[in-house]
C-alpha positions as MATLAB code, in Angstrom:
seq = 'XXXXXXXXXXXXXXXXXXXXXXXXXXXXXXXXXXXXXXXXXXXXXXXXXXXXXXXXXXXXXXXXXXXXXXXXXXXXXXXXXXXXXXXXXXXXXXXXXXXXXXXXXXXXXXXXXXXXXXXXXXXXXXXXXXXXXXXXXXXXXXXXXXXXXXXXXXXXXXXXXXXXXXXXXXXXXXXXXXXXXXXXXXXXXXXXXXXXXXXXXXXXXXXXXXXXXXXXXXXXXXXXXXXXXXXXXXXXXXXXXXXXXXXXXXXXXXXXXXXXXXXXXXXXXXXXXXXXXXX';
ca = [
       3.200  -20.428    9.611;
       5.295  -20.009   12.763;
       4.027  -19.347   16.034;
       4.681  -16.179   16.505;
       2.342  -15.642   13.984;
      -0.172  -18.391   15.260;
      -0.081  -16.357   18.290;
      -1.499  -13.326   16.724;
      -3.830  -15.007   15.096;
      -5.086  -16.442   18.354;
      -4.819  -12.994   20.484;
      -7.391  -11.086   18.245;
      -6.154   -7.766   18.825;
      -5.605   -6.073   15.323;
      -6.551   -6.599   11.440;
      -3.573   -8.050    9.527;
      -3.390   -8.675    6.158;
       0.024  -10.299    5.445;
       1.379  -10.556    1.730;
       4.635  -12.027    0.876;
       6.196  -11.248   -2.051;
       9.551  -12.431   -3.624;
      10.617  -10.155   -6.357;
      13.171  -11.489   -9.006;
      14.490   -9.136  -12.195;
      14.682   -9.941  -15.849;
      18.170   -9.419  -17.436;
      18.360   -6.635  -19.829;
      17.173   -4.412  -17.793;
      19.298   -0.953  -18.251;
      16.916    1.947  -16.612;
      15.223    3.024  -13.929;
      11.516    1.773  -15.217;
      12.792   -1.598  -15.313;
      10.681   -4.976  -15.500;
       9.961   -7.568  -12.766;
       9.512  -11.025  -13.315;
       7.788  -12.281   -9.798;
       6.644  -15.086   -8.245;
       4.388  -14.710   -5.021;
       3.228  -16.121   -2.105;
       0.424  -15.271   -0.154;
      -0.609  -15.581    2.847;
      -3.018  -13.479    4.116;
      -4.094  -13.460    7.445;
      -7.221  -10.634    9.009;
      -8.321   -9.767   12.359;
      -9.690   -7.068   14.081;
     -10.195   -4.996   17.334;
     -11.393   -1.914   18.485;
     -11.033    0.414   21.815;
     -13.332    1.552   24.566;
     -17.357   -0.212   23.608;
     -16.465   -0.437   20.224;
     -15.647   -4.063   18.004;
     -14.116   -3.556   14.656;
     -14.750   -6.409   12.459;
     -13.342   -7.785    9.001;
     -14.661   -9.649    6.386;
     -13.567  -10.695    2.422;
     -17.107   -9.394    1.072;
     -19.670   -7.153    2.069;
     -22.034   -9.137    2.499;
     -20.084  -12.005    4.013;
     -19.471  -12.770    7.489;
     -17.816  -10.529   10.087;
     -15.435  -11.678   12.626;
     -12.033  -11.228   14.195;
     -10.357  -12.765   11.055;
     -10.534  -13.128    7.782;
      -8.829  -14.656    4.538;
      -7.917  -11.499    2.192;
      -7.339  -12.087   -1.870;
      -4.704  -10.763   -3.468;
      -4.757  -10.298   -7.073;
      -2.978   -9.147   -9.961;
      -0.257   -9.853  -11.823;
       2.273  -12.332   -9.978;
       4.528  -12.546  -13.032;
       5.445   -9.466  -14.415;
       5.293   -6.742  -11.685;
       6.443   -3.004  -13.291;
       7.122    0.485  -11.904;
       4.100    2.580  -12.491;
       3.526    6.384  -11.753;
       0.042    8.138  -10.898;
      -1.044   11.204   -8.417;
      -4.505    9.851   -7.823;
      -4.636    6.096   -7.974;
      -7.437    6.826  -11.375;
      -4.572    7.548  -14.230;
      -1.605    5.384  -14.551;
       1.561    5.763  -17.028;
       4.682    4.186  -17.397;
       8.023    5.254  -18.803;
       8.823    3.359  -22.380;
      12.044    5.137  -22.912;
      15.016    7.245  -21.305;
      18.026    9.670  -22.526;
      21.347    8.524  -22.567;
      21.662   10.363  -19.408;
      19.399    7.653  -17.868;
      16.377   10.713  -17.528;
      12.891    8.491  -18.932;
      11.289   11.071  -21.463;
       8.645    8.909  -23.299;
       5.256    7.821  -21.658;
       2.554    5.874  -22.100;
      -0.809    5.607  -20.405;
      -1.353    2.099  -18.452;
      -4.893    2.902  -16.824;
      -6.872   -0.010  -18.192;
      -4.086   -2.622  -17.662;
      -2.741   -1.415  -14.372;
      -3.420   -4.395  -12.678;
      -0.630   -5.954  -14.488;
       1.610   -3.839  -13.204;
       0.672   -4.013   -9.266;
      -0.468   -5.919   -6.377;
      -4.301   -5.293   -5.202;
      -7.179   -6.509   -3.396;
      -9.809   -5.847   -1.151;
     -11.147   -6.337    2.520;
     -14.703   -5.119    4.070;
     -14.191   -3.524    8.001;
     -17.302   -2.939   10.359;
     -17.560   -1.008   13.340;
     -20.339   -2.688   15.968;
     -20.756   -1.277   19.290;
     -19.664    3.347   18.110;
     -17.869    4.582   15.981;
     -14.405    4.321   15.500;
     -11.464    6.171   13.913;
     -10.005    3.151   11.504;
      -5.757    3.632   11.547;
      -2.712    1.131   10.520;
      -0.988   -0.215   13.778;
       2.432    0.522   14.424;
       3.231   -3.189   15.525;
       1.964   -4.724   13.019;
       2.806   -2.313    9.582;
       6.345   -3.765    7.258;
       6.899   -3.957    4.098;
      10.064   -6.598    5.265;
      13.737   -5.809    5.521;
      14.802   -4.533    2.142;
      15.365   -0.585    2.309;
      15.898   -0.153   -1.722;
      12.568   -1.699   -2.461;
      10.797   -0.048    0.442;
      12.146    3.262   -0.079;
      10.760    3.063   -3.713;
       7.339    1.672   -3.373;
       4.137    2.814   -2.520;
       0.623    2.006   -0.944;
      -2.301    3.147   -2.118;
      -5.769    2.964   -0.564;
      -9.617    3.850   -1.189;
     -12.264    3.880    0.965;
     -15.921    5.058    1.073;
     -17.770    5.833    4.131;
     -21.215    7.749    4.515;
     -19.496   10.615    6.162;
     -16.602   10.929    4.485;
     -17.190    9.727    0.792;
     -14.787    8.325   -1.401;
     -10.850    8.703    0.073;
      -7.881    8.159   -1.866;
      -4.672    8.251    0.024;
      -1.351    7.269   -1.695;
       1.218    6.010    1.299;
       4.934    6.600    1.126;
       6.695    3.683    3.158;
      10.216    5.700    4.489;
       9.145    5.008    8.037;
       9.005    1.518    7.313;
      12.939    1.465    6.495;
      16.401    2.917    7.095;
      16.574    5.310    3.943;
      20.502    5.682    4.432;
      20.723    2.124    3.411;
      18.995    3.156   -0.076;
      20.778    4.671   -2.801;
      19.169    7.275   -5.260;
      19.346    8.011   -8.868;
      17.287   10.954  -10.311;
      15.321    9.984  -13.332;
      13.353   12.296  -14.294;
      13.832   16.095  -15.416;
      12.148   17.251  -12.178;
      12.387   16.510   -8.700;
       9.387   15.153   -6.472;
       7.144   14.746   -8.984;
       4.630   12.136  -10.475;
       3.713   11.734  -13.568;
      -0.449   12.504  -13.770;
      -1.157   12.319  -17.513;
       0.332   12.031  -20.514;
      -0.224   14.082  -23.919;
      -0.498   12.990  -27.394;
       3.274   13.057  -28.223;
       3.956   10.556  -24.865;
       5.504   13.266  -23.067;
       4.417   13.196  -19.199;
       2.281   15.962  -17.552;
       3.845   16.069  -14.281;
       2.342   16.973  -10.619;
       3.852   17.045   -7.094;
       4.089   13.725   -5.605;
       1.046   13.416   -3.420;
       2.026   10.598   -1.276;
       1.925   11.142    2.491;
       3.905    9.228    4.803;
       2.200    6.569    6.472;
       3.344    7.196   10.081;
       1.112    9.955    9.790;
      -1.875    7.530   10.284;
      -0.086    5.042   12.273;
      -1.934    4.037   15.619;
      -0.439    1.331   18.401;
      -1.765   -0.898   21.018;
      -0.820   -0.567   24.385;
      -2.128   -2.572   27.127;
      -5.198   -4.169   24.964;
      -5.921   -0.349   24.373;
      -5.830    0.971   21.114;
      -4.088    4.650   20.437;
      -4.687    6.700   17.577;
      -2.540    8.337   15.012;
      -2.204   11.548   13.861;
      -4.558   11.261   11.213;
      -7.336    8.375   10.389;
      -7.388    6.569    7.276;
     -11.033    6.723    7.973;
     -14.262    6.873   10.615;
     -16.821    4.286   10.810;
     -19.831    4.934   12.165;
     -21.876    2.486   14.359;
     -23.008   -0.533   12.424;
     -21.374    1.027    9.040;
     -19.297   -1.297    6.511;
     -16.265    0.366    4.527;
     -14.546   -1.338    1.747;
     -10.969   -0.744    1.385;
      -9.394   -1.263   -1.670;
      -5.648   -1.437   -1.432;
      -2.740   -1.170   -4.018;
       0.999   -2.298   -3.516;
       3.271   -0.278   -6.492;
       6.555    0.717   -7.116;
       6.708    4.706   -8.066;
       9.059    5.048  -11.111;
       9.373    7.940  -10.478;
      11.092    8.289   -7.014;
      14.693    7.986   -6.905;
      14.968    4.802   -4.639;
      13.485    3.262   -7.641;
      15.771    1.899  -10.672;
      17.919   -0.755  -10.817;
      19.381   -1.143   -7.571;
      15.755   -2.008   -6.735;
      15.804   -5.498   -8.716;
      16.204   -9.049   -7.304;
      14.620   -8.085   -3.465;
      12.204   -9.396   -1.413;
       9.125   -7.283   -0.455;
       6.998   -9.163    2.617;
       3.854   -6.531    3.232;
       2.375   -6.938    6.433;
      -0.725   -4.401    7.176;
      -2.249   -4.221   10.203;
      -5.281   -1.586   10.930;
      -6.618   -0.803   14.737;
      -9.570    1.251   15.576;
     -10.144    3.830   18.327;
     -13.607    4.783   19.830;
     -14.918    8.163   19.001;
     -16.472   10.150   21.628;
     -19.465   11.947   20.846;
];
């Protein structure tokens, strides 16, 4: 670890959870749904702050111990990573064949073995002190250096609070990268779309692409003072404990993602603030 990041460690003033991940393709690979052989290396790191009176705190379980920092599991599969599409992080389908145009036109329904296609995991975040507005901070959000790969992925994220209930927000990354350094290649028969469902005949049931950009709900720190976003991934009230389960994917079906994708390096790097709410 080098000490830039053993000084963040050491200056508490954000939650980080830090995943590196070094994607490598399998030959043979001829389409745009194409398969990832990966080996990963994680190194998770957690920490938390909050603005005004109010701490926020991390922990790995619920009932576990809340501090600045944290170690954060990732899980899934590490060897065989594949582009997956889904409008609500609940159904999951991937593309099993394509024209000879290149557009994928068969389907079938990964739900029950997504996590072998994806990276996920989970982290517990407590406000003490008010509540707080929970958002991703600006200084501390990548996905690494690679524009192809961050162009085409996508983070998605559930959370329950007792205000708010159950969340699901799908993140596009574009902010994260310079998109005219990614090339595109349509797919599918329709544009800005995700596949929802599939029918009997494994043809997809298609839906507008949900996915918000994450700037949207992008705080920053500014003179140990935390700044909110636009929009907050959630609130947190005084005392409460949110889980937030997280999910690192590739859309097949955005354009950034086919084989231009394979052999890069993704190195995910989240990093959440929290801003006092005044009553």
């Amino acid at each position: 670890m080098d000490n830039n990041t053993e000084k963040l460690k050491k200056s508490a003033a954000f939650t980080i959870v830090w995943i590196a991940i070094l994607l490598i393709a399998i030959g043979g690979a001829t389409y745009a749904w194409f398969t990832f052989s990966a080996h990963t290396n994680v190194d998770p790191i957690g920490g938390a702050i909050g603005s005004g009176g109010v701490e926020l705190l991390i922990s790995d379980s619920e009932n576990g111990e809340f501090s600045n920092y944290a170690d954060i599991i990732v899980n899934g599969s590490t060897e065989n990573l594949k582009p997956v599409s889904t409008a609500d992080l609940q159904r999951w389908s991937t593309a099993v064949s394509n024209s000879n145009t290149g557009i994928s036109n068969k389907f079938k329904d990964v739900t029950d073995n997504v996590d072998e296609y994806s990276m996920y995991g989970s982290l517990f975040l407590k406000a003490s002190g008010g509540s707080c507005d929970v958002y991703f901070n600006r200084d501390y959000l990548s996905m690494g250096t690679d524009d192809q790969l961050i162009a085409a992925s996508r983070l998605g994220m559930v959370t329950i609070t007792n205000e708010q209930g159950e969340l699901r927000r799908i993140f596009s990354l574009e902010s994260l990268c310079n998109t005219g350094n990614a090339t595109e290649r349509y797919t599918m028969s329709e544009t800005g779309v995700v596949v929802s469902d599939t029918d009997g005949s494994g043809n997809a049931v298609t839906v507008q692409d949900p996915a918000e950009e994450i700037s949207q709900y992008t705080g920053y720190i500014e003179s140990d003072e935390a700044f909110p976003g636009e929009k907050p991934i959630c609130r947190l009230e005084d005392g409460e404990v949110v889980r937030v389960d997280y999910r690192i994917y590739m859309e097949g079906c955005d354009p950034n993602c086919f084989n231009d994708a394979q052999d890069r390096n993704i190195d995910v790097k989240l990093g959440f603030i929290g801003t006092e709410v005044k009553e």
